[in-house]
VOLOKE-855574 format. One record per atom (N, C-alpha, C, O): residue in one letter; x, y, z. Coordinates in pm, whole numbers, plus 50000, padded with zeros to 5 digits. Layout:
N
aXYZ...
# end
This chain:
436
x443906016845307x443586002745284x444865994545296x445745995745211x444955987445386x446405973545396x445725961745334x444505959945340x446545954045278x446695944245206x447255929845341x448435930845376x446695921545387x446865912345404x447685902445331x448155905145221x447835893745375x449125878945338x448475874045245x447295874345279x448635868245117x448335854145011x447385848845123x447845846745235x445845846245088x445755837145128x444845826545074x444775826744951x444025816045142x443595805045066x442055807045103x441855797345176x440785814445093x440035818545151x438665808745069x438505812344953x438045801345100x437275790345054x436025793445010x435475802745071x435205786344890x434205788044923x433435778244988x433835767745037x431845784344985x431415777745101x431305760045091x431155751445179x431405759544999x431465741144925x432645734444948x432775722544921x433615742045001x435295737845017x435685733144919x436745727644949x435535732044837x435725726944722x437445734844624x438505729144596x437105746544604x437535754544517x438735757344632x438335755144747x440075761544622x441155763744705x442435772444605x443575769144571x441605784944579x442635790444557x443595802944616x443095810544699x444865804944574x445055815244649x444785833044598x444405836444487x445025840144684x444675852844646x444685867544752x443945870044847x445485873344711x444965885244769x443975890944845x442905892944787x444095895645015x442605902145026x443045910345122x443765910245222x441805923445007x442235937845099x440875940745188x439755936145164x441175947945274x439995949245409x439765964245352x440475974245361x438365961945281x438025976245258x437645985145360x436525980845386x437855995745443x437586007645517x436626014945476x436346015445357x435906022245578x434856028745582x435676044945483x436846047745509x435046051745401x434986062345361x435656056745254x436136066645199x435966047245192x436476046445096x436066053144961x434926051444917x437246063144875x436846069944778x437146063944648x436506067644550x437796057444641x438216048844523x438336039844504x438836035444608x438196028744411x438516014744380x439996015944383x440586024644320x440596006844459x442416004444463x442826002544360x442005997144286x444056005144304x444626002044198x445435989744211x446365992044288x445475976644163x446415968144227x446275955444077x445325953144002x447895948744084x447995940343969x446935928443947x446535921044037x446605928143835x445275918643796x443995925143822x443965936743779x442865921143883x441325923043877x441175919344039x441735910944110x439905931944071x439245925344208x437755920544203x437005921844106x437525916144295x436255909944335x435785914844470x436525911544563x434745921544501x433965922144646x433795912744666x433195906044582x434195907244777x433535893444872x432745899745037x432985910145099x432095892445057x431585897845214x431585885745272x432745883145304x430795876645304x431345864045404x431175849445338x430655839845395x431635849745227x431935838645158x430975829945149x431485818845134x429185829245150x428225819045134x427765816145039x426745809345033x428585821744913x428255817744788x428935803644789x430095804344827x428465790044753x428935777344719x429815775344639x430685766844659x429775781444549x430405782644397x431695790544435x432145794044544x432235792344276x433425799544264x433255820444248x433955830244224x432055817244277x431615832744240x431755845644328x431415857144302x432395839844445x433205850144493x434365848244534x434795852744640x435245838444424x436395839944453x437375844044330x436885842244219x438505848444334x439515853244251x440515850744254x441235855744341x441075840644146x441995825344194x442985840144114x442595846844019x444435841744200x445455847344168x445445860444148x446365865944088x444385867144196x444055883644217x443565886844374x443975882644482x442295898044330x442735901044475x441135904044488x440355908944407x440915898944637x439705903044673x438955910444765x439095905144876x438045922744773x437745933244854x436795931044971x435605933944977x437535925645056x436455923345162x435925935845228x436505946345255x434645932045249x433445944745231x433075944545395x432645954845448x433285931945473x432685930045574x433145941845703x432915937945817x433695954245689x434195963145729x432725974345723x432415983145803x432155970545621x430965981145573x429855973945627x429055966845566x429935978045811x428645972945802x428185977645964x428445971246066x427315992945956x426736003345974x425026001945896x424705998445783x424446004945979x423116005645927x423576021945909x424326024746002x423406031745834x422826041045830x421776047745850x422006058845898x420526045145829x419576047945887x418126041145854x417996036745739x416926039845951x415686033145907x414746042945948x414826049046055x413736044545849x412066047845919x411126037245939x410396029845872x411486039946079x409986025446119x408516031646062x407426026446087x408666041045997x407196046645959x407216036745827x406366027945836x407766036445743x408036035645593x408236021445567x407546014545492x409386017345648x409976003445653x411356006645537x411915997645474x411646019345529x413096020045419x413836018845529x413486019345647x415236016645465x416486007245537x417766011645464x417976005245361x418386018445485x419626021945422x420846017645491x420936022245604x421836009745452x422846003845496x423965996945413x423935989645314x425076002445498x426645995745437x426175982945382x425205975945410x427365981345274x426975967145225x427745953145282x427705942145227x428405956445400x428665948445461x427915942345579x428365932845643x426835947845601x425905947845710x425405933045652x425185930345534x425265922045792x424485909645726x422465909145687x421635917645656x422445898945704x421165895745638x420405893145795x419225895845817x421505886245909x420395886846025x420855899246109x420385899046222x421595909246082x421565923446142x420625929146126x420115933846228x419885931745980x418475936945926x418135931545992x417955937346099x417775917545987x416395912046091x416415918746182x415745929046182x417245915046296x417365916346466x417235934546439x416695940246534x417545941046356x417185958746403x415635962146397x414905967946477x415275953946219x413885956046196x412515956346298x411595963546336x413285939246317x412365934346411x410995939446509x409775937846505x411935946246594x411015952146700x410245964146711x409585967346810x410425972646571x409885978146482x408285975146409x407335982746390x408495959246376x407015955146310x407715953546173x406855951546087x409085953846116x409585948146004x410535938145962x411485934646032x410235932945836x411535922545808x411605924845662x411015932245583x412655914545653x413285918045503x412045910645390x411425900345414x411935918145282x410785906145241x410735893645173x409735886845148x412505890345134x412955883945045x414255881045153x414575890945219x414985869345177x415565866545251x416305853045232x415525843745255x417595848845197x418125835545156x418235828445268x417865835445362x418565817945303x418535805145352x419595804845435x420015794345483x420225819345465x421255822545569x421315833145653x421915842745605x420955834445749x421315849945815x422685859545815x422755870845863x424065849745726x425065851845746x425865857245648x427065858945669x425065861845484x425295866645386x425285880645447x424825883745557x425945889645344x425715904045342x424575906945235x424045900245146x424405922845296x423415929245227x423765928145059x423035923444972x424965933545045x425485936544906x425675921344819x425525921944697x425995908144882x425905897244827x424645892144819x424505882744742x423605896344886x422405893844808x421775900844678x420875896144609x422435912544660x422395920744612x422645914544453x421775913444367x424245910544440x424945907744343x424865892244286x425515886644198x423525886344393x423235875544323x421735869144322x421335857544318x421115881444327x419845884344324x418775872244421x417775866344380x419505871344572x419045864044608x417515860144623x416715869244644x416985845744611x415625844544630x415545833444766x416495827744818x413925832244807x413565829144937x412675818144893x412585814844775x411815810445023x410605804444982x409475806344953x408625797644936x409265822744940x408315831844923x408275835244809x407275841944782x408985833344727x409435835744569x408125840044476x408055850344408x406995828644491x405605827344422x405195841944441x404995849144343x405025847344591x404245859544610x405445867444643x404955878644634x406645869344675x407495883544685x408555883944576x409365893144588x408675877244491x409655877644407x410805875644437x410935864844495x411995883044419x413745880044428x413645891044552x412615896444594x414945892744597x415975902444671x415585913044604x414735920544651x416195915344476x415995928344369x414765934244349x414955945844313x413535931344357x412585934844371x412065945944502x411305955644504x412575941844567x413145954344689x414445965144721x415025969244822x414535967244573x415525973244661x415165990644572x414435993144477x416005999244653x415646011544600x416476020944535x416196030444462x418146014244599x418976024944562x420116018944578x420286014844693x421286016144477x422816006744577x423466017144510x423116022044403x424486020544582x425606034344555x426626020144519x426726010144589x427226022644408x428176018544315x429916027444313x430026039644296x430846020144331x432196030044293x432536016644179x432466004444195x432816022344097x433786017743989x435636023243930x436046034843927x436336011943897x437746013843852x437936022643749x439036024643697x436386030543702x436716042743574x436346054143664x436126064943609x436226053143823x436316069743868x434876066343888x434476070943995x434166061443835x432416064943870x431976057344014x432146046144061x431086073444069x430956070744215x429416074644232x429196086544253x428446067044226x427466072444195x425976061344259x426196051844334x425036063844227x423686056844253x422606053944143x421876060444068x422876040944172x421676033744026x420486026044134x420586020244242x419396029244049x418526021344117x417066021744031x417426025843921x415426019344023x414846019243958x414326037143922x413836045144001x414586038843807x414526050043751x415686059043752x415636070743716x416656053343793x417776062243797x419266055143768x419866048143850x419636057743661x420696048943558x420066031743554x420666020943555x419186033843551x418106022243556x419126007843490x419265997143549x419676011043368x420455995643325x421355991043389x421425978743400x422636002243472x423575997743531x423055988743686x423525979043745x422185995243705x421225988443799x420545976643812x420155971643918x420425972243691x419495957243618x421185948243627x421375937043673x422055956443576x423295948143531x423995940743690x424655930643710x423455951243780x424015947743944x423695939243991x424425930744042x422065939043985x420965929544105x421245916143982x420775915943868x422105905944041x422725897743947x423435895243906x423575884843842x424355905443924x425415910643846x426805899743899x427735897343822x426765895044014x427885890344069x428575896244132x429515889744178x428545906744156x429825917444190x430625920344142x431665924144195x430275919143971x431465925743854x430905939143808x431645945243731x429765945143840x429885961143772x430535970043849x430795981343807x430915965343985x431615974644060x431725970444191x431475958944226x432145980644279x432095976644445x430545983744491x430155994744453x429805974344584x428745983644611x429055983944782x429215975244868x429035999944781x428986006444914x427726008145002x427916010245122x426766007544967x425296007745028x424176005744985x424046009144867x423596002945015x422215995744956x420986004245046x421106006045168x419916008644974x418726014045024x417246005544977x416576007244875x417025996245089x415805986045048x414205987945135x414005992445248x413595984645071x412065983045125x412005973245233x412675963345204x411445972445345x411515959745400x409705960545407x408895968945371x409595947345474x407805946045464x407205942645581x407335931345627x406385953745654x405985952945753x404995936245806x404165930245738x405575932045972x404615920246024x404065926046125x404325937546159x403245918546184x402485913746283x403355907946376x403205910146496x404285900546333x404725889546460x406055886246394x406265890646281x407135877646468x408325871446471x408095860246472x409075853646509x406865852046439x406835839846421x406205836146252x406215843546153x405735822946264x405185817846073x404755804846183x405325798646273x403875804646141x402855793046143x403105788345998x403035792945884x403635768946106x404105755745989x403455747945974x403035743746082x402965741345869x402735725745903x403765721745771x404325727845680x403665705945824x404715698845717x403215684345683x402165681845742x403865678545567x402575670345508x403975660745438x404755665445355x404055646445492x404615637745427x403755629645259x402535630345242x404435624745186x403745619645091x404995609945005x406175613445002x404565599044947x405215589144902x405295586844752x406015578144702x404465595644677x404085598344593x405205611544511x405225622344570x405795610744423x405695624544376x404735634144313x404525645844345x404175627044218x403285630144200x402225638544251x401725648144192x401835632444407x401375637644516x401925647044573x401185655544621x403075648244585x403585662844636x403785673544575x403825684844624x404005669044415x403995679444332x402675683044339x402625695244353x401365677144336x399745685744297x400065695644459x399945707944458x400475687344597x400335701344706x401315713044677x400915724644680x402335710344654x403135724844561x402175732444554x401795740844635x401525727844396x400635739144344x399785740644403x399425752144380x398915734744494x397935734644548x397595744344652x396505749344680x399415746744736x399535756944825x400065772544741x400325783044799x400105770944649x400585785944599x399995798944642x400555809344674x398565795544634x397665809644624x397735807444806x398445816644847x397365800844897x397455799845059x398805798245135x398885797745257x399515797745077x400855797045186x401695805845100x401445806044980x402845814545156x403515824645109x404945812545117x405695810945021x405105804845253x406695800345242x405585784045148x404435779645154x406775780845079x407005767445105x408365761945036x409065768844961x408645747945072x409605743145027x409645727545096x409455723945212x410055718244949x409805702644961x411245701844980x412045709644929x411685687045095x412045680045108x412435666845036x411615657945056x413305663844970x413145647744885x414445639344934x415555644744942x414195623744973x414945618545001x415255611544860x414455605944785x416905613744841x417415607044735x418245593144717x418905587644629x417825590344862x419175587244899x418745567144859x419605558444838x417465565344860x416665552144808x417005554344623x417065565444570x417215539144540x416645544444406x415495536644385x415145533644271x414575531244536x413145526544504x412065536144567x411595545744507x411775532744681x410755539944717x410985556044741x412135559144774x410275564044732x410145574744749x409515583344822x408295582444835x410245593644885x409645598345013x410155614845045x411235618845087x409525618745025x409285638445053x408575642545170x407935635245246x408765655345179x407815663145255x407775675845248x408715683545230x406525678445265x406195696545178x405835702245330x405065697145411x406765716445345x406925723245471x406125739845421x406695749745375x405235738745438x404335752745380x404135763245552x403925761545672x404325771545472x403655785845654x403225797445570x403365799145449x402565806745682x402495819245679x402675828545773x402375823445881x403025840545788x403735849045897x402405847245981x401305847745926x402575845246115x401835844746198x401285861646249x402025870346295x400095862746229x398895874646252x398615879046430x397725886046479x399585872746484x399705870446692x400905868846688x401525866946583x401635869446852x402585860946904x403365868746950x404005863447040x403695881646928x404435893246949x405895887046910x406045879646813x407045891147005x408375893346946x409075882846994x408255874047019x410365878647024x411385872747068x412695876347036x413325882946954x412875867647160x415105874447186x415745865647094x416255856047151x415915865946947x417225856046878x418415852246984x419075860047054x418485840746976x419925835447052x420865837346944x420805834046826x422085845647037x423035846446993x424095833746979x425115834346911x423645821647057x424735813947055x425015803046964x424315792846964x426085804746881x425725791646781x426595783046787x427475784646703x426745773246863x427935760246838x428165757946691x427415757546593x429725756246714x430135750946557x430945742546568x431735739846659x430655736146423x431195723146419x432845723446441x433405732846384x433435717046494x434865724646515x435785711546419x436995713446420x435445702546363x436455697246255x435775693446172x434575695246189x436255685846037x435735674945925x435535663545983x436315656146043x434155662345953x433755652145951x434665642945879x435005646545767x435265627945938x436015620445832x435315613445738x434185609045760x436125611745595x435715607245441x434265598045458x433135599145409x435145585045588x433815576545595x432225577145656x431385568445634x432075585845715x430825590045811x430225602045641x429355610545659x430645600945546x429505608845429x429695601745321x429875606845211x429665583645354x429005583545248x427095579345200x426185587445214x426975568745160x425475566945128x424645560245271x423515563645306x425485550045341x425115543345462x423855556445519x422625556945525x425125566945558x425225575545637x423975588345596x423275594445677x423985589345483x423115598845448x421995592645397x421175600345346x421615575945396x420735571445419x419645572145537x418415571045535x420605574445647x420205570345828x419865584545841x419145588745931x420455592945736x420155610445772x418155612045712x417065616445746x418715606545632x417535609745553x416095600845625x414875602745623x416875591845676x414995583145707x414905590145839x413735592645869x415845594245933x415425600846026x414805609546008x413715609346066x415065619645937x414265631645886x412945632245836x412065640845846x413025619145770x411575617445708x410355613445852x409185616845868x411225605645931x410345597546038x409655611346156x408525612846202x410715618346172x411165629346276x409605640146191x408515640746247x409785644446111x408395650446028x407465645646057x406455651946089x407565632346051x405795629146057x405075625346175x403955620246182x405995629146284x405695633346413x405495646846436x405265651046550x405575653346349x405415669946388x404285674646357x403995672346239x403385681546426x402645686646430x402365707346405x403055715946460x401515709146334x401045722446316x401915728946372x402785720246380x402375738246420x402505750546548x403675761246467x404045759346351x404065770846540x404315785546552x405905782346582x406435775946673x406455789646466x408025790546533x408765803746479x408125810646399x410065807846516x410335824346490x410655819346363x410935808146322x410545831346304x411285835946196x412545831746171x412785825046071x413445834946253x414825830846257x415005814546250x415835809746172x414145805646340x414415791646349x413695784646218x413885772746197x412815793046124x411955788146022x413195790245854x413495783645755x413455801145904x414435812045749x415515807345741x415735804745622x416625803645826x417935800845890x418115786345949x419055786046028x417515774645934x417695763745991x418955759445987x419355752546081x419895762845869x421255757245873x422365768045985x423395765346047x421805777145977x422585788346091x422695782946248x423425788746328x421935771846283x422105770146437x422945759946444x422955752046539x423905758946317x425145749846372x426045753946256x426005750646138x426945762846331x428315770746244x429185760846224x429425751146297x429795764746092x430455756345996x430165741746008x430755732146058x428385744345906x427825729045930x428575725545808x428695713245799x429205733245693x429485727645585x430315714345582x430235704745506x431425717445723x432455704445756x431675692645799x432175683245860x430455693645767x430015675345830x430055670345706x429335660345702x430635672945587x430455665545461x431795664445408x432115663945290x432675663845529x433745655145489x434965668245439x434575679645414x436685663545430x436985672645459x437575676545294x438265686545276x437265668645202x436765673745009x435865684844961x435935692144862x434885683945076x434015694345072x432535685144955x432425673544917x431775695744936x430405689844861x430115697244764x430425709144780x429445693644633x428495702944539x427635703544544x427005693644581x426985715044512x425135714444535x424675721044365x425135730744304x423935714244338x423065714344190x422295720144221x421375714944284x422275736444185x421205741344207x420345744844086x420855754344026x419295740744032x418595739243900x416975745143910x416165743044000x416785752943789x415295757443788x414665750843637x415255751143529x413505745843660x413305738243534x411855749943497x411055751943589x411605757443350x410795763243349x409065757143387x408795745243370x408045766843437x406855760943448x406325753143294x405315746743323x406525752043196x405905742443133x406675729743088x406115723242999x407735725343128x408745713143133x408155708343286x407595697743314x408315714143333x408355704343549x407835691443549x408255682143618x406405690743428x406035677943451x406925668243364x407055656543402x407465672043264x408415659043190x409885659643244x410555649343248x410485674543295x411665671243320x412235670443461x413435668743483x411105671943575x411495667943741x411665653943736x412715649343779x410745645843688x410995628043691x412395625143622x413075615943668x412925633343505x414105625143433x415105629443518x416015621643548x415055645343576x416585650243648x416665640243776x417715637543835x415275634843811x415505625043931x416265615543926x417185612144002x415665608743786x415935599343784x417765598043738x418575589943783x417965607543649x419185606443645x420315605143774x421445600343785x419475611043852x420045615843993x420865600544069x421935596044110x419075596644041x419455582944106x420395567044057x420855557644122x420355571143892x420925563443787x422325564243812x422865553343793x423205574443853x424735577343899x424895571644006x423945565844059x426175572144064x426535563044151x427175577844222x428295582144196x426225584144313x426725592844364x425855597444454x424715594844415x425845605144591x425475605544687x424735619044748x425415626944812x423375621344727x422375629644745x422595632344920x422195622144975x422895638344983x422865640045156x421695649545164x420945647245259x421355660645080x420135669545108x419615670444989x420425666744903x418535673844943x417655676444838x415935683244881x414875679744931x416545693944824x415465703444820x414105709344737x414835716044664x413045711844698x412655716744564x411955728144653x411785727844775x411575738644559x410815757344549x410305757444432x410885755644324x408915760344458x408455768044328x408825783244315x408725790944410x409285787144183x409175802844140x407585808344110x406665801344067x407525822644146x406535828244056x406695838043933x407775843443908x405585840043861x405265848943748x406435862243708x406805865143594x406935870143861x407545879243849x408705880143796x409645872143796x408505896943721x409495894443563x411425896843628x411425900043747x412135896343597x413825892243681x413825909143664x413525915943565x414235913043791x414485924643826x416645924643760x417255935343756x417015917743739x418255917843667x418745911043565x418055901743524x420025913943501x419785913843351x420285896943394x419995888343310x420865893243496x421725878443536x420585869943622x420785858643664x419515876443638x418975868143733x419065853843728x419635847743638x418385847643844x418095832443820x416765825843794x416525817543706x415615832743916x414445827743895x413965832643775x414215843643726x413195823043728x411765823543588x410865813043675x411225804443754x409435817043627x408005808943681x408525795543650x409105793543544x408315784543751x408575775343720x409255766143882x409135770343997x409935753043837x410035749543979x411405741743985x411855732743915x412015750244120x413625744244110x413995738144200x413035735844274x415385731644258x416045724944351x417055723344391x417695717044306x417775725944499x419115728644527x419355704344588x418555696544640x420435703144553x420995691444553x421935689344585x422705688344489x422655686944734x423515685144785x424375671744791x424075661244849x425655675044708x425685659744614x427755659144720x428535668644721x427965647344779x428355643444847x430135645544718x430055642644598x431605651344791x432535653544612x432925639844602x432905633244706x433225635244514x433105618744429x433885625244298x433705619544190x434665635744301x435085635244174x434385638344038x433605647344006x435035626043957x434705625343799x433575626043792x433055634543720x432635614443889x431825608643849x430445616343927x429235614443922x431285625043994x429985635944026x430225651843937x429535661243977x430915653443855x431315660743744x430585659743644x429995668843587x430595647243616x430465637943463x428815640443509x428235646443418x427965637543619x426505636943642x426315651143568x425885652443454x426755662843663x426295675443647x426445678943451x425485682943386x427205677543418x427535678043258x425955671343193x425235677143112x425715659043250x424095656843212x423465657843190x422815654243092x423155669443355x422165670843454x422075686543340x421055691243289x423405691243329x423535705843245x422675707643104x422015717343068x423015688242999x422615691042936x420935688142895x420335692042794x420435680243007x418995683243038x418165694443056x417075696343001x418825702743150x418345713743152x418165721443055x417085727143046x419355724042940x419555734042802x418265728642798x417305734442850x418155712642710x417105712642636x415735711442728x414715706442680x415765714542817x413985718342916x414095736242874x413035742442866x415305743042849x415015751642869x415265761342987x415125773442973x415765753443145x415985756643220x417565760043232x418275761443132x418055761343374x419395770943411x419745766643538x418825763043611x420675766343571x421715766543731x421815783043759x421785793743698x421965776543916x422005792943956x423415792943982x424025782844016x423995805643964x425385805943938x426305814144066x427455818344063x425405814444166x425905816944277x426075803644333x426705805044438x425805791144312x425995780144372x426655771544281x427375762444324x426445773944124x427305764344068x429155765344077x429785775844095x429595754744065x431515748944049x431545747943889x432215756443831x430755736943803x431035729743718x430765735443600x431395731243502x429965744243586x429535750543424x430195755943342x430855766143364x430105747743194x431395753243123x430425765443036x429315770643048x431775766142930x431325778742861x429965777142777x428985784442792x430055766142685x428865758742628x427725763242699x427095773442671x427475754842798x426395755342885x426105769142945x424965773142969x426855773742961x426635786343071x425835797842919x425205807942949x426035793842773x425905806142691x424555805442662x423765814342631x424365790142681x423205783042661x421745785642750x420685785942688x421765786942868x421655790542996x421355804342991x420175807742999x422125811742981x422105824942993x422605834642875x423595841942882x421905833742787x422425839942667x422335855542644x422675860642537x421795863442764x421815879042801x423345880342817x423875890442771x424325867942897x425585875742896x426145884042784x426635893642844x426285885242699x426685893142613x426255904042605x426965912242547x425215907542648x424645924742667x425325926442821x426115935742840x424995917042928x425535922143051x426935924143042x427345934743089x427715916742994x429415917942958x429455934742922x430305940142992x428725944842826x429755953942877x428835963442987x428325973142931x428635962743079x428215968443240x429585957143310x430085962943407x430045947743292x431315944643404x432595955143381x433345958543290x432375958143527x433735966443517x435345962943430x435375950843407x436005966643403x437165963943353x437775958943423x438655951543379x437605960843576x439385958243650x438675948543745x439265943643841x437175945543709x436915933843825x436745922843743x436315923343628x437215908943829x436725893143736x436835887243875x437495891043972x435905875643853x435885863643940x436175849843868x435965847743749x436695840443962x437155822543901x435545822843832x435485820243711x434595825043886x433405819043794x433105829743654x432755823543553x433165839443646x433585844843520x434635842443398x434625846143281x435595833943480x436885838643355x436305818743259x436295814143145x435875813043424x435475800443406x434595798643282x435075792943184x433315803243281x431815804143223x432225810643062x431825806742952x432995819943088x433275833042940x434755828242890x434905825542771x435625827442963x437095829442920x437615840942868x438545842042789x437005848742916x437645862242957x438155868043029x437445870643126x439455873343033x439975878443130x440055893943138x439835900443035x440385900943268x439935917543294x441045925943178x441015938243168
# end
């Protein structure tokens, strides 16, 4: 294993800039390295937050581990390095008759970072989390332990993983279920509405008939109001298709002035207008799962401060008193909404001891950096949530202090001892104030 230069390795929010150590983990690796301070597995940095980074230590890049090992197209099992991404599974599954059944909002995560932050999809209602599929992740830890947890087998260290962050250890491979299709496409429709009200009854309305969905909200008005609910199901026809490999990327920052409200005003009514010209029809998988993937490093169109995103789940019996106030608070600040999203969760119980989803209905909020005064919101927005009862997901949060985070998630203290000793991340030492 060589050790690379200090360097300044970002997360995906640009936000956070610290420096740190990073070693290129190698295939056959038998041991966790010994090296001054604490490590962290990272694989390709799409956590938003500080949660895979390690301000003044050192971090194990995994993206070296990434080998499928082996699949049965009979079965749909999938065994693979944990550096392998999220659209490698796809594109192998694929032509097979499989896909992943649980899948985040990027093709560009690794296996093992979905893993460690129990990623969820728009399918949530009927497939549950990431963790809910999986069968087996081989674990090395800094006490010598080299081994395999999974359901029925060291069953807690296993709960402590899927969630875990990537503090119980380094994970070397992952063995998951994938779920057989019909097709490489999902039949969409989208349904505008002016109403919240109204879009919240189609939410529920589509639960039991559509497997994807996920609303649209423009924030960017603090009068009228305007959404749109994007519901599908895997299409039952259509056979396969060639994913394009080619993805233009954005090649600088956008400057300060092109993000602020003007601008993500003109974003937003386009979007709304552009919808309600669209009609029914059939599109892949890839262009439905991955919409932000067909333009690399879209993160730089939001300026070169970078952005926060509020990602919040409010439990199912608050949604109706506390979606109108987090709005409204939203809109009460003097601060700048560019995307806004909402997902319903379903019933299914958290396959980890850190998870995020509970039944109920959440929203990722892409809030333009402004500083204090987009700080000072989230502190709010934080302490709304305590008292709904709800939580931030902590693969996307910057801002959560210790208060809040104990509040939120008050299992840490049983998960705290499953973290390894010699691993910590900036969002751990942040949340706990503990150091390795």
């Amino acid at each position: 294993m060589q050790a690379d230069e200090w360097s300044t390795p970002l997360a995906w929010n640009r936000v956070h800039r610290f420096r740190q150590r990073v070693l290129a983990v190698p295939r056959g690796l038998e041991a966790v390295p010994k090296v001054t301070g604490s490590v962290l597995p990272r694989g390709f940095g799409h956590s938003y937050g500080d949660s895979c980074l390690n301000a003044g230590n050192t971090l194990l890049d995994t993206r070296r581990l990434n080998r499928i090992l082996s699949f049965d197209p009979q079965t749909g099992v999938l065994h693979c390095e944990a550096g392998v991404t999220i659209d490698a599974v796809q594109r192998y599954a694929a032509p097979y008759g499989w896909r992943l059944a649980v899948s985040p909002s990027t093709g560009l995560a690794s296996v093992a970072g979905c893993v460690a932050h129990d990623v969820h999809g728009r399918n949530h209602v009927m497939a549950g989390s990431f963790g809910h599929h999986l069968l087996a992740v081989e674990l090395m830890r800094s006490d010598g332990y080299h081994g395999v947890c999974g359901p029925g087998e060291d069953e807690q260290l296993f709960r402590a993983t899927v969630g875990g962050m990537g503090l119980t250890g380094l994970i070397t491979t992952v063995k998951l279920q994938l779920r057989p299709v019909k097709s490489s496409f999902i039949d969409v429709e989208t349904h505008q509405h002016t109403e919240l009200s109204a879009l919240m009854a189609h939410i529920e309305a589509s639960a039991d008939s559509h497997e994807h969905a996920t609303a649209w909200l423009d924030l960017t008005s603090r009068r009228a109001f305007r959404g749109v609910l994007e519901i599908g199901n895997d299409a039952v026809g259509g056979g396969s298709f060639s994913p394009s490999r080619f993805r233009p990327r954005m090649p600088f920052d956008l400057p300060r002035w092109c993000v602020g409200r003007p601008h993500a005003q003109a974003f937003n009514a386009a979007y709304f207008w552009l919808q309600g010209r669209r009609r029914p029809g059939r599109v892949s998988y890839q262009k439905y799962l991955y919409q932000m993937d067909s333009l690399g490093d879209w993160n730089r169109l939001l300026g070169p401060k970078g952005f926060y995103q509020y990602h919040f789940l409010i439990p199912a019996a608050a949604v109706n008193d506390g979606l109108p106030r987090l709005l409204e608070a939203v809109r009460r600040s003097d601060n700048v909404v560019v995307l806004a999203i909402l997902k319903r969760y379903g019933p299914a119980p958290a396959p980890g001891m850190m998870s995020f989803p509970v039944r109920g209905l959440g929203g990722a909020f892409d809030f333009v950096h402004r500083g204090e005064r987009t700080t000072r919101l989230f502190r709010e927005l934080d302490e709304l949530m305590i008292e709904l009862g709800g939580r931030v997901y902590l693969a996307k949060d910057s801002t959560l202090s210790p208060g809040a985070f104990s509040s939120m998630y008050p299992q840490w203290t049983d998960f705290r001892a499953y973290v390894d000793p010699g691993f910590s991340s900036s969002l751990w030492r942040r949340v706990t104030g503990e150091e390795p």
